[in-house]
Structures are given as C-alpha cells and as structure tokens.
PQR file with spaces between the fields and no chain letter, atoms N, CA, C, O and H, PARSE charges and radii, in Angstrom:
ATOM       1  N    UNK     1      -4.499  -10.066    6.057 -0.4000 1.5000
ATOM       2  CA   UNK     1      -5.313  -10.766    5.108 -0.0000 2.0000
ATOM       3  C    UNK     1      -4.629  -10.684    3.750  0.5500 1.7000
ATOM       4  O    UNK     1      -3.990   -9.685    3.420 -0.5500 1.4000
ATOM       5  N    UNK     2      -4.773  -11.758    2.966 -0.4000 1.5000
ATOM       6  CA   UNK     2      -3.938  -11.822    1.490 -0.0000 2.0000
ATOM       7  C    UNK     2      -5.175  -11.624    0.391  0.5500 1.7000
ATOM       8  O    UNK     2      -6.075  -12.440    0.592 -0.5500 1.4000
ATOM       9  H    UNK     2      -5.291  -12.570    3.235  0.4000 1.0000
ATOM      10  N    UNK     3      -5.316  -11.104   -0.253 -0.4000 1.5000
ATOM      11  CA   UNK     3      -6.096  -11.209   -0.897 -0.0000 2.0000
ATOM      12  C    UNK     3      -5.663  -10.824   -2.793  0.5500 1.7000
ATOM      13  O    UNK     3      -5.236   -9.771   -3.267 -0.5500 1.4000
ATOM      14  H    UNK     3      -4.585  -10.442   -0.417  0.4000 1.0000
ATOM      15  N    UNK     4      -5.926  -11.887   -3.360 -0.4000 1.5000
ATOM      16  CA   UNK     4      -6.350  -12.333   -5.004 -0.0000 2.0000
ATOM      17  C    UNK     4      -6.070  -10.307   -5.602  0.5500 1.7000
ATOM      18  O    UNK     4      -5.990   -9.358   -4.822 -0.5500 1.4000
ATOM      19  H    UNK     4      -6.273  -12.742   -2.975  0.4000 1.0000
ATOM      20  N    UNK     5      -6.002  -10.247   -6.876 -0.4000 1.5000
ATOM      21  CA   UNK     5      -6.526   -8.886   -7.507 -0.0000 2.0000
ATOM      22  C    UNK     5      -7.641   -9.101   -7.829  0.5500 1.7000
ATOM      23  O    UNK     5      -8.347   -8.099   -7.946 -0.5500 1.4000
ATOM      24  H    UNK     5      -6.067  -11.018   -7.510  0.4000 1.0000
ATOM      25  N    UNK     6      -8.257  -10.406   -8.098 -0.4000 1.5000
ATOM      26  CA   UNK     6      -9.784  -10.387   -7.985 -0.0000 2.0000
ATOM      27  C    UNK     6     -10.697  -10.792   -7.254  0.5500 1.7000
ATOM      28  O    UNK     6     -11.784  -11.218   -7.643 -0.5500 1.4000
ATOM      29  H    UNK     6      -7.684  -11.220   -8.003  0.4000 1.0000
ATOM      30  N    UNK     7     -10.304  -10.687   -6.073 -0.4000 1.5000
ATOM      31  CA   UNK     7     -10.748  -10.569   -4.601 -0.0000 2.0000
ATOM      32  C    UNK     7     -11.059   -8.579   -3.810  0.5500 1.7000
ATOM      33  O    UNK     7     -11.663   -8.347   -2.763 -0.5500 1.4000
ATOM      34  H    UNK     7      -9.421  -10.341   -5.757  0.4000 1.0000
ATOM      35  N    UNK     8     -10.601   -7.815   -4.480 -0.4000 1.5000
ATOM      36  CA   UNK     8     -10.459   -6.529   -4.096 -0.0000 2.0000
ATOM      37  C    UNK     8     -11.627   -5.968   -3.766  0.5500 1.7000
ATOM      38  O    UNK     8     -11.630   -5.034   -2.965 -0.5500 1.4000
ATOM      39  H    UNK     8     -10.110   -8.003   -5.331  0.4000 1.0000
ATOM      40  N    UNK     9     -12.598   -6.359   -4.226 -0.4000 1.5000
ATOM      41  CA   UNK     9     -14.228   -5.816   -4.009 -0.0000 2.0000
ATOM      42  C    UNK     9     -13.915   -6.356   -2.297  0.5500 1.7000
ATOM      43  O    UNK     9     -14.364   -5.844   -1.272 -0.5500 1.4000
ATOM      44  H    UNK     9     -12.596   -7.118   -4.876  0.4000 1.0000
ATOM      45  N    UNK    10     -13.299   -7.159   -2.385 -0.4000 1.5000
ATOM      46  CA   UNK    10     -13.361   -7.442   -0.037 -0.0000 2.0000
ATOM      47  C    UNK    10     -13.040   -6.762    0.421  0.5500 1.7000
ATOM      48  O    UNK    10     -13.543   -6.397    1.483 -0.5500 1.4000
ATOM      49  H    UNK    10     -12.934   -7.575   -3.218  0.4000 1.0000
ATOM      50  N    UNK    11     -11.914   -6.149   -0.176 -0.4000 1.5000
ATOM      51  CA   UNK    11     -11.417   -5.133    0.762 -0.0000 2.0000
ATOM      52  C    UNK    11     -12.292   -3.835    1.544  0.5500 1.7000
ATOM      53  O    UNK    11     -13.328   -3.326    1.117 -0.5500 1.4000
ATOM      54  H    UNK    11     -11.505   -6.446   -1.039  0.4000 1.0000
ATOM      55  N    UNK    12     -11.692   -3.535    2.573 -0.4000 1.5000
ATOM      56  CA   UNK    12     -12.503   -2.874    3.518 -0.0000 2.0000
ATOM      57  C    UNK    12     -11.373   -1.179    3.692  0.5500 1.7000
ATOM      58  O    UNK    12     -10.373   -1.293    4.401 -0.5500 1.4000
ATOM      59  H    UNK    12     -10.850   -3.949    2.921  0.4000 1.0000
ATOM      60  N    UNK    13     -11.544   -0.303    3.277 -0.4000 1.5000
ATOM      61  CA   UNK    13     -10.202    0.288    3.317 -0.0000 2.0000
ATOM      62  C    UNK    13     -10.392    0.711    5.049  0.5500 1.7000
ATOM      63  O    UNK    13      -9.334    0.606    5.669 -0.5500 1.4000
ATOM      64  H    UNK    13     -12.357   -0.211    2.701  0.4000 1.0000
ATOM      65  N    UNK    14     -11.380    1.085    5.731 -0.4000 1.5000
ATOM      66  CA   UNK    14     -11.596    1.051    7.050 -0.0000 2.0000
ATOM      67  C    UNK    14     -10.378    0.215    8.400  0.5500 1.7000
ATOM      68  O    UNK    14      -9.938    0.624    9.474 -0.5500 1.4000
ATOM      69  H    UNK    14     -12.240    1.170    5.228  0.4000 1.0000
ATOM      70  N    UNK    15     -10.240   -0.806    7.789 -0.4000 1.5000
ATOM      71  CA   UNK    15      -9.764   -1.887    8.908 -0.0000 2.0000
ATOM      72  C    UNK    15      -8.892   -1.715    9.423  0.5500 1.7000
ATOM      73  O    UNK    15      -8.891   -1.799   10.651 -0.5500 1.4000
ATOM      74  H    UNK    15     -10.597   -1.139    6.916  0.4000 1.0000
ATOM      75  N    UNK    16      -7.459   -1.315    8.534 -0.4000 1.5000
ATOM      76  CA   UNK    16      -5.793   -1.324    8.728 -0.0000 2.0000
ATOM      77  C    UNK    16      -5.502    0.133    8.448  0.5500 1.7000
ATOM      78  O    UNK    16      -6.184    0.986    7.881 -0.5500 1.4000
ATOM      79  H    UNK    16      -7.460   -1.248    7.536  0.4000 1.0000
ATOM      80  N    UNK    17      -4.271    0.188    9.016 -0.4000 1.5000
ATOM      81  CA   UNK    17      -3.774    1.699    8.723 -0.0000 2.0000
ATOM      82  C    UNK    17      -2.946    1.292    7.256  0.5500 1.7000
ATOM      83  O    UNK    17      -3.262    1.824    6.191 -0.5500 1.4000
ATOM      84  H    UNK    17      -3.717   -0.505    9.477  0.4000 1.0000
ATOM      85  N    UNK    18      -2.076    0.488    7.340 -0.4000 1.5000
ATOM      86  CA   UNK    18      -1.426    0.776    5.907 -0.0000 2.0000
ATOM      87  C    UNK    18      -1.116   -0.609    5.481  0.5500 1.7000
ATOM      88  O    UNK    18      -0.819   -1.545    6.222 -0.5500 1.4000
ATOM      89  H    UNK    18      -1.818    0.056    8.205  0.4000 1.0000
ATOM      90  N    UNK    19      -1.243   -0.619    3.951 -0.4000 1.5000
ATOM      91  CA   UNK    19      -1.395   -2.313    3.143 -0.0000 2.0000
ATOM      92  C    UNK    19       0.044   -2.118    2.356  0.5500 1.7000
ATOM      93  O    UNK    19       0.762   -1.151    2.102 -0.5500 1.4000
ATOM      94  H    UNK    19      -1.484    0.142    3.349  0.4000 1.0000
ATOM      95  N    UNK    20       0.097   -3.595    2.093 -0.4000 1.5000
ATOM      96  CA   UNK    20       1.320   -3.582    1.314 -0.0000 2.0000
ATOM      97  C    UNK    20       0.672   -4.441    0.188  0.5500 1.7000
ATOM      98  O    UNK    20      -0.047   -5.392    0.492 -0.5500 1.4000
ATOM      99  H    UNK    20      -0.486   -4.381    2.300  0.4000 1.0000
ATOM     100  N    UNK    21       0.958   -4.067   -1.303 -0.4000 1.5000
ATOM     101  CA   UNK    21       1.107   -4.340   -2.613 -0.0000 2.0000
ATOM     102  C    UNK    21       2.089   -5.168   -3.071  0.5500 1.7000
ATOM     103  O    UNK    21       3.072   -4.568   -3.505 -0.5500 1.4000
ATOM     104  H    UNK    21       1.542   -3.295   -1.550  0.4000 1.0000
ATOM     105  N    UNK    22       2.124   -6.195   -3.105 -0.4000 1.5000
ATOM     106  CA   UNK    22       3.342   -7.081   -3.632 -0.0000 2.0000
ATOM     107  C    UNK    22       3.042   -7.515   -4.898  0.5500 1.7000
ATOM     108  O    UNK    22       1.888   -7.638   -5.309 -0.5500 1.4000
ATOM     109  H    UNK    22       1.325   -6.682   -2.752  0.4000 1.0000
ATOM     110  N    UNK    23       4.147   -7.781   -5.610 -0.4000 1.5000
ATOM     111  CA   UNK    23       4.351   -8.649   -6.710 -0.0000 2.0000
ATOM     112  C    UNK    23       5.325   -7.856   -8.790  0.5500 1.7000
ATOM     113  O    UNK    23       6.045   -6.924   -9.152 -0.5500 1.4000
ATOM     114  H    UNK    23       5.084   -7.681   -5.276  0.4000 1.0000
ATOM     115  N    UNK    24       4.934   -8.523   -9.134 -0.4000 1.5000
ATOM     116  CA   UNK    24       5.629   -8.115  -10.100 -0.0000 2.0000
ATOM     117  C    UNK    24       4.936   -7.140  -11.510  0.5500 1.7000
ATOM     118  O    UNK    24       5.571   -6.595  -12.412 -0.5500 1.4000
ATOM     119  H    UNK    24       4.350   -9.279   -8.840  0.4000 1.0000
ATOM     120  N    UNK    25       3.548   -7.170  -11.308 -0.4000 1.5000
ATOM     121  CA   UNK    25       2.803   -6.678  -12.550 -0.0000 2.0000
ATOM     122  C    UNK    25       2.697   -5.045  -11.488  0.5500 1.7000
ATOM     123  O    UNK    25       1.986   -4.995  -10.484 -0.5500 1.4000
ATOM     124  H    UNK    25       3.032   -7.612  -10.575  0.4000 1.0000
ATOM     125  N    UNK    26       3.437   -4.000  -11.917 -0.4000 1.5000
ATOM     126  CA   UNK    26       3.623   -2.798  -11.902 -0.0000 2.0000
ATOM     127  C    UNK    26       2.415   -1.838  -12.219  0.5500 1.7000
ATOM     128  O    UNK    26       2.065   -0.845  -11.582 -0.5500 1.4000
ATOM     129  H    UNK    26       4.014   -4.040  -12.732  0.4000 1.0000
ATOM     130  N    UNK    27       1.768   -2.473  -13.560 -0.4000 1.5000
ATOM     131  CA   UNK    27       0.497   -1.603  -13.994 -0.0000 2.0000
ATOM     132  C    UNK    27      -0.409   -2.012  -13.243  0.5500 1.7000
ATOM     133  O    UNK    27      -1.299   -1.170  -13.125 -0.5500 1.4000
ATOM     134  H    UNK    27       2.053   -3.280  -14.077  0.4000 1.0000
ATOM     135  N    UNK    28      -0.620   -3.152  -12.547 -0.4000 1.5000
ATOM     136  CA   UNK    28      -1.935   -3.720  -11.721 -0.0000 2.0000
ATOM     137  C    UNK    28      -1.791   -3.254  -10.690  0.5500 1.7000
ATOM     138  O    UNK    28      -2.698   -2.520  -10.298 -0.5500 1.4000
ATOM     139  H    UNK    28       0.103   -3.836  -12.642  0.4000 1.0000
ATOM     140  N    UNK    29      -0.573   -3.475   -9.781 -0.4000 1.5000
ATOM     141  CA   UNK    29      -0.325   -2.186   -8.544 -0.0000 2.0000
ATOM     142  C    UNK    29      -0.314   -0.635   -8.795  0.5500 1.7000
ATOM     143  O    UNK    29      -0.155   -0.035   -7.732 -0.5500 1.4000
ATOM     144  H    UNK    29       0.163   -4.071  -10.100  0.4000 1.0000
ATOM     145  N    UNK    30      -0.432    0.163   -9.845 -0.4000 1.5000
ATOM     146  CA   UNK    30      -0.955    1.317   -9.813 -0.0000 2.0000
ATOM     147  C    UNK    30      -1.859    1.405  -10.218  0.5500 1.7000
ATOM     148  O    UNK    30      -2.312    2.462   -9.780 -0.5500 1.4000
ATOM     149  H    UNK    30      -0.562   -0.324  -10.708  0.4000 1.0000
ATOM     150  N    UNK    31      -2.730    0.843  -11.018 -0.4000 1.5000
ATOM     151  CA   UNK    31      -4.399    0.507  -11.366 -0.0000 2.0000
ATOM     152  C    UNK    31      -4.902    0.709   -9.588  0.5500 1.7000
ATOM     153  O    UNK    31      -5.438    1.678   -9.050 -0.5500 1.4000
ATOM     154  H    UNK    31      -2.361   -0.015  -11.375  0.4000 1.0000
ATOM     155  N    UNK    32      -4.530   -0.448   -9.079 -0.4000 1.5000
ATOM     156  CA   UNK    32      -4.800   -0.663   -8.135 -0.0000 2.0000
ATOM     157  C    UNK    32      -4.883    0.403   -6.400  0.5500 1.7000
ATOM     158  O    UNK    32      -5.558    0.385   -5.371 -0.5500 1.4000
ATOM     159  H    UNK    32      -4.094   -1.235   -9.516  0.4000 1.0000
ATOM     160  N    UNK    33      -3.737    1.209   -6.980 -0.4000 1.5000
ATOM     161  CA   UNK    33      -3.496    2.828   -5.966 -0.0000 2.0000
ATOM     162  C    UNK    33      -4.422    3.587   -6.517  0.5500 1.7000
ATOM     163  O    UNK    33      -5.274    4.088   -5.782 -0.5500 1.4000
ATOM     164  H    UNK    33      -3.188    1.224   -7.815  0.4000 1.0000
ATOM     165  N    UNK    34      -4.438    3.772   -7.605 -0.4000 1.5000
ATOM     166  CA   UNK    34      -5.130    4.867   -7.898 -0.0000 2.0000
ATOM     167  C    UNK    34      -6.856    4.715   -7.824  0.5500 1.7000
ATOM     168  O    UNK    34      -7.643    5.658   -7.738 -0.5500 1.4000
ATOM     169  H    UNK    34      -3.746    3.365   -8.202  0.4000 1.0000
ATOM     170  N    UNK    35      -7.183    3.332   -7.881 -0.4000 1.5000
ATOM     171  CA   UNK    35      -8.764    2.803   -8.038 -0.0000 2.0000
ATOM     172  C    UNK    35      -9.062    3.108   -6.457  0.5500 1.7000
ATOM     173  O    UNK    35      -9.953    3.907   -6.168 -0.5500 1.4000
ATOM     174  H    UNK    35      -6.544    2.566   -7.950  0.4000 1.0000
ATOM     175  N    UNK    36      -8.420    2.557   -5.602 -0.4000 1.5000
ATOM     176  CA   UNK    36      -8.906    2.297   -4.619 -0.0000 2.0000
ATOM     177  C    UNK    36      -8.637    3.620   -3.046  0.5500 1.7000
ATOM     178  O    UNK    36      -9.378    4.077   -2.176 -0.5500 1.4000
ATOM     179  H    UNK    36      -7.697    1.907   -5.836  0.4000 1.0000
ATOM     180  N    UNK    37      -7.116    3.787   -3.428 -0.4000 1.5000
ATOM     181  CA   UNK    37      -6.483    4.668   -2.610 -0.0000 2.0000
ATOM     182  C    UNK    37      -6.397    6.292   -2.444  0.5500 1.7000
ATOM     183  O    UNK    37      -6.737    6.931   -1.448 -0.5500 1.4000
ATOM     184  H    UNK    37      -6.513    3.416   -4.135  0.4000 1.0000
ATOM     185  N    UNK    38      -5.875    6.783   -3.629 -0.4000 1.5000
ATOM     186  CA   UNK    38      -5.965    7.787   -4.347 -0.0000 2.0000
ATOM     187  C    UNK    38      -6.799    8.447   -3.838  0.5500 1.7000
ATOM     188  O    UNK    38      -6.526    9.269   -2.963 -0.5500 1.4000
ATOM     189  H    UNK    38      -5.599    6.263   -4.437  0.4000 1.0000
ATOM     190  N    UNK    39      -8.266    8.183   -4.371 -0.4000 1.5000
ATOM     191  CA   UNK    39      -9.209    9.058   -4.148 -0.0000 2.0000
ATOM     192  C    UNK    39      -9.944    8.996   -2.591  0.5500 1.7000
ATOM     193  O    UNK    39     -10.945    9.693   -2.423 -0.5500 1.4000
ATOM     194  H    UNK    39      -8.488    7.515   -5.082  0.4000 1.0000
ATOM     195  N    UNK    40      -9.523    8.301   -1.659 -0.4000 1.5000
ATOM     196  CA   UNK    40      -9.843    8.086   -0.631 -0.0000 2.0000
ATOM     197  C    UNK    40      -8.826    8.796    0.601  0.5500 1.7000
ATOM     198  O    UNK    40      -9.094    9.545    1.540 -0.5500 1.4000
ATOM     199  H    UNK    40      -8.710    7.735   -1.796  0.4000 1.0000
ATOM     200  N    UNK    41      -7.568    8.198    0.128 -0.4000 1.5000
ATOM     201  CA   UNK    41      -6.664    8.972    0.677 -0.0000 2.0000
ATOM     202  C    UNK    41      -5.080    9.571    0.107  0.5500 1.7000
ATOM     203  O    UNK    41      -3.989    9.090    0.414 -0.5500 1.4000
ATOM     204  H    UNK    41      -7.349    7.590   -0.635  0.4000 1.0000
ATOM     205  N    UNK    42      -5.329   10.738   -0.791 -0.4000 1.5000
ATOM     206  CA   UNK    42      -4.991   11.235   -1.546 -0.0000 2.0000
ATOM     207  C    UNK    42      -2.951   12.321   -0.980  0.5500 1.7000
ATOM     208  O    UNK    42      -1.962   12.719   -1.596 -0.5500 1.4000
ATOM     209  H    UNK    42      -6.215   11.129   -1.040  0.4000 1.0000
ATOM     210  N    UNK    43      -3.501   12.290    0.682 -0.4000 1.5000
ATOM     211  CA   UNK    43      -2.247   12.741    0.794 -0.0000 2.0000
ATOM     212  C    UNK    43      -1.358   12.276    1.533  0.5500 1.7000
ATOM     213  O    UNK    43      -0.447   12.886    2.093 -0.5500 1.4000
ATOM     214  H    UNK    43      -4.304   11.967    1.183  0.4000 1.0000
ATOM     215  N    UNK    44      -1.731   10.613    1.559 -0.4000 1.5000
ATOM     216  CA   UNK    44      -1.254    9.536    2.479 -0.0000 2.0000
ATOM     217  C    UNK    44      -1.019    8.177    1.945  0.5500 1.7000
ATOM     218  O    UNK    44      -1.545    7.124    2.303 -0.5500 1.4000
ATOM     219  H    UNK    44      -2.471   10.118    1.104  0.4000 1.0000
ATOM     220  N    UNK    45      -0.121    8.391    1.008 -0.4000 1.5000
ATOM     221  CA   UNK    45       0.177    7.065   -0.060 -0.0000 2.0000
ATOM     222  C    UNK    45       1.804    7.554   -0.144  0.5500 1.7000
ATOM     223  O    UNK    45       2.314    8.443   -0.827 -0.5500 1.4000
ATOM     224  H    UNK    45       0.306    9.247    0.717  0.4000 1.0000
ATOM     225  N    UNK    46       2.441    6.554    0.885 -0.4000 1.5000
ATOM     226  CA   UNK    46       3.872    6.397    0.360 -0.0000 2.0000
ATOM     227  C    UNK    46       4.554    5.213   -0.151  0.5500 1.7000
ATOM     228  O    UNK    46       4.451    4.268    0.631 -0.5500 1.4000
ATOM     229  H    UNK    46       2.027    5.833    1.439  0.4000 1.0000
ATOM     230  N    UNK    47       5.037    5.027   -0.923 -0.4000 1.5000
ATOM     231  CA   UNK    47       5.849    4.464   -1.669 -0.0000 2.0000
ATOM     232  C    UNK    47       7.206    4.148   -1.478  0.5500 1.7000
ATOM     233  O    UNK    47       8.047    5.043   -1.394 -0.5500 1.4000
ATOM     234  H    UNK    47       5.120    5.795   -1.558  0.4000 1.0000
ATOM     235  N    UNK    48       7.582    2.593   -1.380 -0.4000 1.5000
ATOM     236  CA   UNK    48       9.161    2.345   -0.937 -0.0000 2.0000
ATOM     237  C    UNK    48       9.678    1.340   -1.691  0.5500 1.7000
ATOM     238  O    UNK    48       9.101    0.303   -2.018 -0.5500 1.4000
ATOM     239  H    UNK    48       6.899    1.866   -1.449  0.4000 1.0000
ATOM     240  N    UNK    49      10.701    1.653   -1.937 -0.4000 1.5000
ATOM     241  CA   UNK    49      11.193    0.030   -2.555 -0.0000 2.0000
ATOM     242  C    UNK    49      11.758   -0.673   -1.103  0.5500 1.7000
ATOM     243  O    UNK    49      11.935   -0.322    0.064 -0.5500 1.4000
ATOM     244  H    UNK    49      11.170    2.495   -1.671  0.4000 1.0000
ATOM     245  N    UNK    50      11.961   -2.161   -2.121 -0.4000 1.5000
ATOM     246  CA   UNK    50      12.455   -3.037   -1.041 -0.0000 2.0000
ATOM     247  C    UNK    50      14.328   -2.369   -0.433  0.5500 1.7000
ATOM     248  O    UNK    50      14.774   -2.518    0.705 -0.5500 1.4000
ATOM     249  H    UNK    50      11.817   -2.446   -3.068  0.4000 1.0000
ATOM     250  N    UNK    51      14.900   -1.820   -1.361 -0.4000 1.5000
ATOM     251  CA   UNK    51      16.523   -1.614   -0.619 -0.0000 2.0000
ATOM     252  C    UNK    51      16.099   -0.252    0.228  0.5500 1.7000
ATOM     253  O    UNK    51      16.639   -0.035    1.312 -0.5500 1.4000
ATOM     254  H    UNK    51      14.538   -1.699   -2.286  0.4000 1.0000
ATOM     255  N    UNK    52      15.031    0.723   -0.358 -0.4000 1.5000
ATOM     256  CA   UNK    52      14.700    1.461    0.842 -0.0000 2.0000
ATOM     257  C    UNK    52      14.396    0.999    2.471  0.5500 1.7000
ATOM     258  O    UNK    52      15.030    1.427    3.436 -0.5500 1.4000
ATOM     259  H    UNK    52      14.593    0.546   -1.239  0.4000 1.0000
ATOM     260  N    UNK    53      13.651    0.352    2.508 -0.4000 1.5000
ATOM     261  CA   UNK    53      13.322   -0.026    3.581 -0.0000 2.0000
ATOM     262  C    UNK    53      13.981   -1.259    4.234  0.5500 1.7000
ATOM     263  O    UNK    53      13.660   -1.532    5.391 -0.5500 1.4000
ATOM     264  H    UNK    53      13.136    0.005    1.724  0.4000 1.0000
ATOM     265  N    UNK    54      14.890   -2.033    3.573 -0.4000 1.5000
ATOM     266  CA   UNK    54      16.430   -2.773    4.052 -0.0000 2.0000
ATOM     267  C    UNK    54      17.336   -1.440    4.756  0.5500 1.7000
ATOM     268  O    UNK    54      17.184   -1.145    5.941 -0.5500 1.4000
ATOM     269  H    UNK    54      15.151   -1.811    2.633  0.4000 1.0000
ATOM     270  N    UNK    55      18.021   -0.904    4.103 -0.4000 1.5000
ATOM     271  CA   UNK    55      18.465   -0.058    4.317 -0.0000 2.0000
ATOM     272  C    UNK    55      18.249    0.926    5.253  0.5500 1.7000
ATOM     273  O    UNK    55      19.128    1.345    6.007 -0.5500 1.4000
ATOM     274  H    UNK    55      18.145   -1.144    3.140  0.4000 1.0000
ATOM     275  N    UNK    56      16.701    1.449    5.223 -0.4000 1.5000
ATOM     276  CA   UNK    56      16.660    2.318    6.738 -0.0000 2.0000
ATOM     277  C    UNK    56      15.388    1.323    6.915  0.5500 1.7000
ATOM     278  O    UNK    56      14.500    1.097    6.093 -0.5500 1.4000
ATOM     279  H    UNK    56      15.987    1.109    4.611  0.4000 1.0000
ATOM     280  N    UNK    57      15.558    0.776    8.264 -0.4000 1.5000
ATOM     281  CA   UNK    57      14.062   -0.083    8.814 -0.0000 2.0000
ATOM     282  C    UNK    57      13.882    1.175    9.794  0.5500 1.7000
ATOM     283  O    UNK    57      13.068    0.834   10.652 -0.5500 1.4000
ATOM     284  H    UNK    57      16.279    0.959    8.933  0.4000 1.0000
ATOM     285  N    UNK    58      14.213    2.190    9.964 -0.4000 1.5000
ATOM     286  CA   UNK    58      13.189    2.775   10.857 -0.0000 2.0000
ATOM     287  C    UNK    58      12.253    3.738   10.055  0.5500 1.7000
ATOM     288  O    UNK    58      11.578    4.611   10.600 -0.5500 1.4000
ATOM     289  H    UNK    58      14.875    2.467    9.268  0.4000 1.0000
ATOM     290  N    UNK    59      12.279    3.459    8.485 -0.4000 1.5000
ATOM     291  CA   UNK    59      11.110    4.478    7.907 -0.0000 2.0000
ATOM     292  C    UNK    59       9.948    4.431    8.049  0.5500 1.7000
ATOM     293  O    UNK    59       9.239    5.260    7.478 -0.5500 1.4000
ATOM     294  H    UNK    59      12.828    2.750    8.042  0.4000 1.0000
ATOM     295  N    UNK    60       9.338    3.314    8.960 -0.4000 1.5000
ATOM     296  CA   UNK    60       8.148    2.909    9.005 -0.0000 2.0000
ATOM     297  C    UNK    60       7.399    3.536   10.621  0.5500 1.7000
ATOM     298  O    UNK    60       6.285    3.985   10.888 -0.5500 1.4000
ATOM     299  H    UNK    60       9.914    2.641    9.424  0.4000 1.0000
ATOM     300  N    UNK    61       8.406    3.337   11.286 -0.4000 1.5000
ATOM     301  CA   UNK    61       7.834    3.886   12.790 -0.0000 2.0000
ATOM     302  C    UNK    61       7.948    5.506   12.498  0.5500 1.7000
ATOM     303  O    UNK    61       6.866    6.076   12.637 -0.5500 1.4000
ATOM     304  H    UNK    61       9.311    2.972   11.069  0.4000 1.0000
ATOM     305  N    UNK    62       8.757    6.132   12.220 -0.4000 1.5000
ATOM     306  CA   UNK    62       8.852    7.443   12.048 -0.0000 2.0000
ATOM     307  C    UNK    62       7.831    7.961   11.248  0.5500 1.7000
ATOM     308  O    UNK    62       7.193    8.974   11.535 -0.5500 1.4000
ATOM     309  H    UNK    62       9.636    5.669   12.106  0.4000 1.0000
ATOM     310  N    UNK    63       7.600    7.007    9.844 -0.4000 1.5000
ATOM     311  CA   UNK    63       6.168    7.388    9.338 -0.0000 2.0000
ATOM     312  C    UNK    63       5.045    7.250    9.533  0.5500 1.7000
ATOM     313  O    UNK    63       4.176    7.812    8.865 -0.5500 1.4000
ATOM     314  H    UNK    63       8.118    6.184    9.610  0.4000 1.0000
ATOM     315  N    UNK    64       4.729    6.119   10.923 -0.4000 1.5000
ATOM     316  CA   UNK    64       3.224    5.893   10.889 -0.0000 2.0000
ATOM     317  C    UNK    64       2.951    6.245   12.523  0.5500 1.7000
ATOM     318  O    UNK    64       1.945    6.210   13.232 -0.5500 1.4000
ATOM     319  H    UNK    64       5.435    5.663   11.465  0.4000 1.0000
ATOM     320  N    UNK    65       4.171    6.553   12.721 -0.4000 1.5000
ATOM     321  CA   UNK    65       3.533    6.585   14.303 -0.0000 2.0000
ATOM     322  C    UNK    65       3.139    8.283   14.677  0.5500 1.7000
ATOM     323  O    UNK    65       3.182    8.553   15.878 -0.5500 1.4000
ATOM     324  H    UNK    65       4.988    6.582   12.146  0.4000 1.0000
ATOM     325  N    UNK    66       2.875    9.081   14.007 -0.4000 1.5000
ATOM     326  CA   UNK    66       2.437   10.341   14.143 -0.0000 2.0000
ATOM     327  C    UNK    66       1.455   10.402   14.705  0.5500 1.7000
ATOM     328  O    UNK    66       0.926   11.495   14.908 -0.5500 1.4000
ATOM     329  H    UNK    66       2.840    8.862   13.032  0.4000 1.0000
C-alpha cells in the first residue's frame, strides 16, 4: 500500500512486518519513525541506504527471516 504523509492516520502498524520510507524530505521520515515506530517498536527499526542494500541484497533475508 502507498500511502500520502497525510494519509498516515491509515496506517495499521499490525498488517506488515517491515515498511519502507521513501523520498527526499529527511525530517518528515524521522518525524515519521519516531511518531509512529519508535515507541511501538523500539528495538526493531533498521536503517539502510540505497548502496547498502545494492551492494549486499542478502541484508534483508538474514534480517527478517529470524
């Protein structure tokens, strides 16, 4: 699902195991971790750039498939 920054009240944090944050406004994507994520799930927020995860594509199975 794509959803607006002022669409976020939809969100369901229940549904998916892990979301991806795109775009270019930096302060609205950590507004946005910390409003919603943070305090919900506080020791399960990782962070990648895009040449990280070019670079090794297996960081994602190794990290979520525990």
């Amino acid at each position: 699902m794509i959803l607006k920054s002022f669409e976020l009240n939809k969100l369901n944090l229940n549904n998916q195991n892990f979301y991806l944050l795109y775009g270019d406004n930096e302060g609205l994507k950590e507004e946005i971790i910390a409003k919603l994520f943070k305090k919900n799930y506080p020791d399960k927020i990782y962070k990648y750039d895009e040449k990280e995860i070019i670079d090794n594509k297996n960081i994602f199975s190794k990290t979520y498939t525990k």
